[in-house]
C-alpha positions as CSV (number, residue, x, y, z in Angstrom):
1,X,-37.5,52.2,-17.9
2,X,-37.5,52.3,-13.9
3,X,-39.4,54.3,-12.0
4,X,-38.1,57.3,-10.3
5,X,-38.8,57.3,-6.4
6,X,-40.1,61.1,-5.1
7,X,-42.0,60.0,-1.7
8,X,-38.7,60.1,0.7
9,X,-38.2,62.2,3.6
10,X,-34.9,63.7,5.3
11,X,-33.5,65.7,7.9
12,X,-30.5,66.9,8.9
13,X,-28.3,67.6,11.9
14,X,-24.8,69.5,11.5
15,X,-23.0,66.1,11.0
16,X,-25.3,63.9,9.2
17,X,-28.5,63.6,7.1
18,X,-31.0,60.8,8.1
19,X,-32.7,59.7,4.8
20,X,-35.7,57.6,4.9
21,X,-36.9,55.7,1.5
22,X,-39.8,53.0,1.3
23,X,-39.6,49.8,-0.7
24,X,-43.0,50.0,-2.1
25,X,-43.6,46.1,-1.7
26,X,-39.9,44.9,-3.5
27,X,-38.1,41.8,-1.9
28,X,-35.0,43.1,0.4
29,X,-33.0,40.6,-1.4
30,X,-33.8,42.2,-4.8
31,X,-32.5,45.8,-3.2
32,X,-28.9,47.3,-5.0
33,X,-27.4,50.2,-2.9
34,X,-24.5,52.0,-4.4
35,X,-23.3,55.1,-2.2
36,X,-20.4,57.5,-3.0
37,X,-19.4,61.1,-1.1
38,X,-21.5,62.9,-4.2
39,X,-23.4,59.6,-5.4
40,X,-26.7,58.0,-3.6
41,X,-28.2,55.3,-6.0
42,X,-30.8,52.8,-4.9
43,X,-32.2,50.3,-7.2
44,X,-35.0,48.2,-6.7
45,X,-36.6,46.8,-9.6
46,X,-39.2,48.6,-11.1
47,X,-38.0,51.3,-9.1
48,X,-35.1,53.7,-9.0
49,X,-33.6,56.8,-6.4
50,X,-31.0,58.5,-7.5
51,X,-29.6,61.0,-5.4
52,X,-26.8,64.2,-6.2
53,X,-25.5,64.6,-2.9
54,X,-25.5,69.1,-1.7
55,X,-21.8,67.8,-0.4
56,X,-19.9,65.2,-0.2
57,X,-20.3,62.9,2.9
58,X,-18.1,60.1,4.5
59,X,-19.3,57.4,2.9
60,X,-17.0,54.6,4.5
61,X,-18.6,55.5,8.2
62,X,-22.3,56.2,6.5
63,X,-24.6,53.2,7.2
64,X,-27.9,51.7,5.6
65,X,-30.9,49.8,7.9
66,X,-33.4,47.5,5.5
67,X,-36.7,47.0,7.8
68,X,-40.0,47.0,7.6
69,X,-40.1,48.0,3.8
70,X,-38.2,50.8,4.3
71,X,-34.3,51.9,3.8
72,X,-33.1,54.1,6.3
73,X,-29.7,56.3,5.5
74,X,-27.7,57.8,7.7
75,X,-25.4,59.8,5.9
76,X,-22.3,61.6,8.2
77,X,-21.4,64.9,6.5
78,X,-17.7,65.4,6.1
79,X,-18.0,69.4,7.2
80,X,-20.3,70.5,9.8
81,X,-23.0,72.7,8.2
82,X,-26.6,72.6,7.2
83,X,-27.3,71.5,4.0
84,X,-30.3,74.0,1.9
85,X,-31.6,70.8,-0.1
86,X,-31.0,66.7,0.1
87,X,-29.9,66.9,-3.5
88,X,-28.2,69.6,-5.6
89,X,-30.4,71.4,-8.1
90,X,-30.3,72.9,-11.9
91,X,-27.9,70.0,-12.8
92,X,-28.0,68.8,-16.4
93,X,-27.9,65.6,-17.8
94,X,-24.1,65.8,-18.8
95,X,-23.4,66.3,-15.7
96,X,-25.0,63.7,-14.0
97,X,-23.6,61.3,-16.6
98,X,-20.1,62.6,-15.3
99,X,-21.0,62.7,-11.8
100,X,-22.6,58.7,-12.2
101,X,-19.0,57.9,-14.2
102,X,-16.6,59.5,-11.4
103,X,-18.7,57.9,-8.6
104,X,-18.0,54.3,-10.5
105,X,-14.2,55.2,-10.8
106,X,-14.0,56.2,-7.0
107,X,-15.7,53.3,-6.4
108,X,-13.9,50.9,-8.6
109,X,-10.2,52.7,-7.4
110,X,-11.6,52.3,-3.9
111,X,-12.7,48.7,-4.7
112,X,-9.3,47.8,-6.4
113,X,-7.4,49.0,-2.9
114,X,-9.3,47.5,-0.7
115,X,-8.7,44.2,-2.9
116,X,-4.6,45.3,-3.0
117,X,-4.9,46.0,0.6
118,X,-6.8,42.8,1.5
119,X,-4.1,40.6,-0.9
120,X,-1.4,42.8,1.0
121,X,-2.8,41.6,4.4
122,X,-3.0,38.0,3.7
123,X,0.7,38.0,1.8
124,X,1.4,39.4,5.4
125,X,-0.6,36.9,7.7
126,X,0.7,34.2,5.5
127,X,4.3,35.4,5.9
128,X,4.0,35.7,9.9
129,X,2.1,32.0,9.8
130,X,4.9,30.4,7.9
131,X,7.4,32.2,10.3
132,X,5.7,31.0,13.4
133,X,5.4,27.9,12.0
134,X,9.5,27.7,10.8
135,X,9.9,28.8,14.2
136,X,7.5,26.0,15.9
137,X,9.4,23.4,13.6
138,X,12.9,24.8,14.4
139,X,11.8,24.5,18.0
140,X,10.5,21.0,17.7
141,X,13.9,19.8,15.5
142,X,16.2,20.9,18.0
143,X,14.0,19.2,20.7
144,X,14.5,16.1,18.9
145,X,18.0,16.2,18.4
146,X,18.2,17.1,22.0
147,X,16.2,13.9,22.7
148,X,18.4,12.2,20.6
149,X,21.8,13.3,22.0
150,X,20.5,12.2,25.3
151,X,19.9,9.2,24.6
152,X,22.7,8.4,22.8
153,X,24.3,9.4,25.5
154,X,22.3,7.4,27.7
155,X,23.4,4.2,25.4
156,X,26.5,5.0,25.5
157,X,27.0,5.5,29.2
158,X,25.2,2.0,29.4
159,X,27.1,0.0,26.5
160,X,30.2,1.4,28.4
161,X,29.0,-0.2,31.8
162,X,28.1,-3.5,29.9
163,X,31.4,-3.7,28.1
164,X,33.4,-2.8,31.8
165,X,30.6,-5.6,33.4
166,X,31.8,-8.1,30.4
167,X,35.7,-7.2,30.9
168,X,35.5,-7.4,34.4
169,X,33.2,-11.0,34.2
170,X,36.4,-12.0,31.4
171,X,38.9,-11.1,34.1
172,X,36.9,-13.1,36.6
173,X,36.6,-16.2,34.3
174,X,40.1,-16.0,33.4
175,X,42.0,-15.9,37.1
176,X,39.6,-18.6,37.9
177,X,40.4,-20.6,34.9
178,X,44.1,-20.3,35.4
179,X,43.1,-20.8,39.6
180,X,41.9,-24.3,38.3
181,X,44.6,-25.2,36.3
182,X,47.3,-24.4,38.6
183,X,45.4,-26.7,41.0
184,X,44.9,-29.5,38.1
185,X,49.2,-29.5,37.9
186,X,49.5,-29.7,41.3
187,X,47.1,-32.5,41.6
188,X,49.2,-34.1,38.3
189,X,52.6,-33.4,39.7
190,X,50.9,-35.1,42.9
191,X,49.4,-38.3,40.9
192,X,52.5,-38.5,38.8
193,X,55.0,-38.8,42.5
194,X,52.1,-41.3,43.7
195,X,52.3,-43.3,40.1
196,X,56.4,-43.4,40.5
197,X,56.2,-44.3,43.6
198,X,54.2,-47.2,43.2
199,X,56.4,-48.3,40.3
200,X,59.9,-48.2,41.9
201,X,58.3,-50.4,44.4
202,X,56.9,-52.5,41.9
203,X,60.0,-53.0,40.1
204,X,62.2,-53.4,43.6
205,X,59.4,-56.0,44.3
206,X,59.5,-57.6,41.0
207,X,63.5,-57.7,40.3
208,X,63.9,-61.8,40.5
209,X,61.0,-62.5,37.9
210,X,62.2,-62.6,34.4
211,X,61.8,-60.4,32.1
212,X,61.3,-62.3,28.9
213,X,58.0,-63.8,29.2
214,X,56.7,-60.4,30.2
215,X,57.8,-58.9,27.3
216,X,56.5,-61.3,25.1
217,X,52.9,-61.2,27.0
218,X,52.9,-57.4,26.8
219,X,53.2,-57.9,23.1
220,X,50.4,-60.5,22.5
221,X,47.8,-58.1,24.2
222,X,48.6,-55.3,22.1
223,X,48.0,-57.5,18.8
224,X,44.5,-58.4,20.0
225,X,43.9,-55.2,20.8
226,X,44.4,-54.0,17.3
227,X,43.1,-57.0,15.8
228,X,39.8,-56.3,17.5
229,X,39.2,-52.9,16.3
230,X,37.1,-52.5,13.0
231,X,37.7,-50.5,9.9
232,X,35.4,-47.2,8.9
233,X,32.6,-47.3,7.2
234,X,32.3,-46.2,3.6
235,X,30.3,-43.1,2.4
236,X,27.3,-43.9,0.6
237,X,23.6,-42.6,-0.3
238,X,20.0,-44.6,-0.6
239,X,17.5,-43.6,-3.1
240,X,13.9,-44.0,-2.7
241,X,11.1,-43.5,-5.0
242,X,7.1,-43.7,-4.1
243,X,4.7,-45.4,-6.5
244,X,2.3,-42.6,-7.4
245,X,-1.5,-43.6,-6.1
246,X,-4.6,-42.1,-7.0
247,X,-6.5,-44.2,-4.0
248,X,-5.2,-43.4,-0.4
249,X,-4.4,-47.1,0.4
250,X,-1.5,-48.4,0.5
251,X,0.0,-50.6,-2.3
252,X,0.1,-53.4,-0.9
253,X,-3.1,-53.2,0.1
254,X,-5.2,-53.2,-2.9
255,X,-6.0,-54.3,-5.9
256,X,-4.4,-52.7,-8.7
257,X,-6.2,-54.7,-11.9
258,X,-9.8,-54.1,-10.1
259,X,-8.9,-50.4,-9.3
260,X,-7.7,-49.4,-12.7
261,X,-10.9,-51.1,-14.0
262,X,-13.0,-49.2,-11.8
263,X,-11.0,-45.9,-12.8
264,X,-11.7,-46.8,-16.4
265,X,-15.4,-47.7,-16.0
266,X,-16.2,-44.0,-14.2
267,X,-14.0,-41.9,-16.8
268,X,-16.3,-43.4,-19.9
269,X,-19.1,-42.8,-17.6
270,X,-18.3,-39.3,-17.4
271,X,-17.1,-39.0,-21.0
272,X,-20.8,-40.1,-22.3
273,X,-22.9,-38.5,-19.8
274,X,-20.9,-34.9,-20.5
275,X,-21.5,-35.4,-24.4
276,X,-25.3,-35.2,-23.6
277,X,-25.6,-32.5,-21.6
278,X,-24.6,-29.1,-23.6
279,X,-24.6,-27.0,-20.1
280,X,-21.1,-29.0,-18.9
281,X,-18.9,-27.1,-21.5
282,X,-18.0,-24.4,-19.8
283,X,-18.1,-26.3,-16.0
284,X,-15.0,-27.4,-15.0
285,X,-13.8,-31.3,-15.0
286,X,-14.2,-30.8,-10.7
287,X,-17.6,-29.2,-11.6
288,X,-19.1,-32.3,-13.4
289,X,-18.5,-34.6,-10.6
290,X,-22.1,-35.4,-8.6
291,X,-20.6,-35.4,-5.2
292,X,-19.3,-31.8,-6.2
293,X,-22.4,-30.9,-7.1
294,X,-24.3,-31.7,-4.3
295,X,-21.6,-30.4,-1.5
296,X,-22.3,-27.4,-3.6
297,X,-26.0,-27.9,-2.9
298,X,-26.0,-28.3,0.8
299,X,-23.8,-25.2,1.2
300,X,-26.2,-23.7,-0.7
301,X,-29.2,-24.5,1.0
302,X,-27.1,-24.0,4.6
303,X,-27.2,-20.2,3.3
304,X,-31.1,-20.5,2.5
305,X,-30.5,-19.4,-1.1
306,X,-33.1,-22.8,-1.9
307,X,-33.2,-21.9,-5.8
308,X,-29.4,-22.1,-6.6
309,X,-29.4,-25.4,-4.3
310,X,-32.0,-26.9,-6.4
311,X,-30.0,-25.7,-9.6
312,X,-26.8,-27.8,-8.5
313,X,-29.4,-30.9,-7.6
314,X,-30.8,-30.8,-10.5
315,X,-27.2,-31.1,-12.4
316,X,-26.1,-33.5,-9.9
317,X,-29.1,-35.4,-11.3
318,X,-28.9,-35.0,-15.0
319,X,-24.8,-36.4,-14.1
320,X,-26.5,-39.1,-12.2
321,X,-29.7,-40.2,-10.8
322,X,-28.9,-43.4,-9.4
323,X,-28.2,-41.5,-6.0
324,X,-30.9,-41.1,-3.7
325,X,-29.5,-37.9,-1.5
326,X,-30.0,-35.9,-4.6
327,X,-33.7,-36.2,-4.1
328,X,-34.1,-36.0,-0.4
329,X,-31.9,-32.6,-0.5
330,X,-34.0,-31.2,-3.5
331,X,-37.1,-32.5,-1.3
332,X,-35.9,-30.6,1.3
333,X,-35.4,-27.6,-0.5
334,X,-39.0,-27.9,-2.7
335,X,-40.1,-27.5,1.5
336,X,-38.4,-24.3,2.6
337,X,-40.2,-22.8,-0.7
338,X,-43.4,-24.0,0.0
339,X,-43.3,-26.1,-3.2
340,X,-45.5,-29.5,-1.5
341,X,-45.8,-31.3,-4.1
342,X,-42.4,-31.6,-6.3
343,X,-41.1,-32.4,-2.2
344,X,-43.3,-35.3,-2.2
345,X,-42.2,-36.3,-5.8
346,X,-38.6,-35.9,-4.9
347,X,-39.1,-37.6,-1.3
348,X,-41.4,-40.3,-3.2
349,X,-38.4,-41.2,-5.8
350,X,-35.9,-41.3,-3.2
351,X,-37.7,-44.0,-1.2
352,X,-38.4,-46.0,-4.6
353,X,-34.9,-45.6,-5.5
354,X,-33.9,-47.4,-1.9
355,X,-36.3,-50.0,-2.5
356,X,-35.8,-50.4,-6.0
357,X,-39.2,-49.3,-6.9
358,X,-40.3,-47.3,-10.4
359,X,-42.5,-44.6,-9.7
360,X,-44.6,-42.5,-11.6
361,X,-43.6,-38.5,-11.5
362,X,-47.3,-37.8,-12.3
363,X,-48.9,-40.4,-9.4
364,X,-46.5,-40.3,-6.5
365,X,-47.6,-43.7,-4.8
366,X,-45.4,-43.4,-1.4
367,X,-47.2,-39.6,-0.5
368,X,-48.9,-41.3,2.5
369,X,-46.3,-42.7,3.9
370,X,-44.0,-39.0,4.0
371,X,-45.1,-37.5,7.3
372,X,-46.8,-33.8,7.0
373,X,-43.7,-31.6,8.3
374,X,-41.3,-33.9,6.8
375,X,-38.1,-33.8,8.8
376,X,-35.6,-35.3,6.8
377,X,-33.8,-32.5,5.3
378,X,-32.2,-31.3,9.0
379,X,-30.0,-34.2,8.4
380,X,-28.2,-33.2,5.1
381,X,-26.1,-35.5,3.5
């Protein structure tokens, strides 16, 4: 059960009451005020006011000041006049129950129009912001379509003066076209009174030679002439097929028993070093190949991840270890991880595999001849 709060002091002028209420130690933030123009109720946990107002007071203009543990009221009356007490007196419980349930109707009802009122406001706002903003877009449309009708405009005014350009060019071209001909039949008409000039002369010259033999001349020519002409080709097409190669030389360049031999020779290779190794199942048939392998070391190592580089060497290996880069790469990368001694294994074995030398993986016999900072993995094969 709360506490009821009797330590408050008031006073009064003709148009408000200035009530002053302490805290007693409670957080601010814990503090419930609930004011009405009969009602003052002020709830802070364990403690409670509860005030019956002598008359009713404005309580939309009345204000509340939290501050150094104390609530300060000021409390505008809503008819000039002095009040006898803060609180009206000889009131039973009944009706303060009735006066605590009409203060929370007012308040609700007072509570449910300022919602309606606040909803009414921003159904308003909204309706005046989509206006402004039909308006703005109305505004912006018909600048557009002005924009475009301009510049259609514009186009056409310029398609207009191309097209005129173009006729007028046509005009131009075609008055000098027929200006040329006219000039290439007067230059005929010209050549043609020359050409029959020269041939009534001819003939005037030529009227005692006979006739015959020229005829019979003329004629000769004319056969050679179309003996010597040849008769059109006929249509035809030319198919040619390529021998499929699986070695980039030419055909006629190699050896095709020795090649298919060879070809034979690495498949069964393949074939019975895959059949021994369990981890090739799920690699694919480009994946099995050594030089695969060891391109996919060196990009490896060229990315410094040395442990997946020595993973594809020592595959490449297992597939073959008859090649001595193999070893000098894994060398190489048994250095970068500070492994000394499997890089002097690996460096040992690939110098006994160029000499053709066994050695011993426990007793690596070359070690003093592999300088100390061992160099040759920069050149990576």
């Amino acid at each position: 059960m709360p506490l009821q709060v009797s330590d408050y002091s008031w006073q009064q002028t003709k148009t408000a009451v200035f009530l002053s209420l302490p805290l007693k130690g409670v957080c601010v933030r814990d503090t419930d005020v609930f004011c009405t123009e009969n009602y003052l109720k002020v709830n802070f946990p364990p403690f409670l006011f509860e005030a019956f107002l002598y008359a009713p007071i404005d309580d939309e203009s009345s204000k509340a000041k939290i501050g150094n543990d104390t609530i300060v009221f000021t409390l505008y009356k809503k008819e000039a006049a002095m009040w006898e007490t803060l609180a009206v007196t000889g009131v039973d419980k009944e009706m303060m129950q009735r006066i605590r349930e009409k203060s929370i109707l007012q308040a609700q009802e007072r509570a449910k129009e300022a919602t309606e009122a606040k909803a009414a406001a921003k159904r308003e706002d909204q309706k005046y912001a989509l206006s402004v903003m039909m308006k703005i877009e109305e505004e912006e449309r018909k600048k557009i379509e002005d924009m475009k009708e301009n510049e259609r405009i514009k186009a056409t005014k310029e398609l207009e003066a191309w097209k005129e350009y173009q006729r007028k060019a046509e005009e131009q071209k075609k008055i000098q076209k027929e200006e040329k001909l006219c000039q290439r039949e007067k230059q005929i008409k010209e050549e043609r009174k020359k050409l029959k000039y020269k041939t009534s002369t001819r003939n005037s010259a030529s009227r005692n030679l006979a006739p015959k033999g020229r005829s019979s001349e003329n004629i000769f020519t004319e056969k050679l002439k179309e003996d010597s002409i040849p008769a059109p080709r006929s249509v035809g097409s030319i198919k040619i097929n390529f021998t499929p190669r699986v070695f980039p030389t030419a055909l006629r360049e190699s050896q095709v028993a020795e090649e298919e031999e060879w070809l034979h020779k690495q498949a069964e290779a393949r074939r019975a070093m895959n059949t021994d190794i369990p981890e090739l199942c799920d690699l694919k048939e480009e994946e099995k190949n050594p030089e695969w392998l060891k391109d996919k070391g060196n990009k490896l190592f060229a990315t410094e991840n040395y442990l997946a580089a020595i993973n594809a060497y020592n595959l490449a290996i297992r597939l073959n270890n008859k090649m001595p880069l193999l070893y000098l790469n894994r060398a190489a990368c048994h250095l970068k991880l500070k492994n000394l001694h499997k890089a002097i294994e690996d460096s040992s074995k690939k110098f006994c595999s160029l000499e053709g030398i066994e050695c011993q993986a426990s007793e690596p016999k070359l070690s003093h001849h592999i300088p100390c900072d061992l160099h040759v993995y920069i050149h990576m094969a």
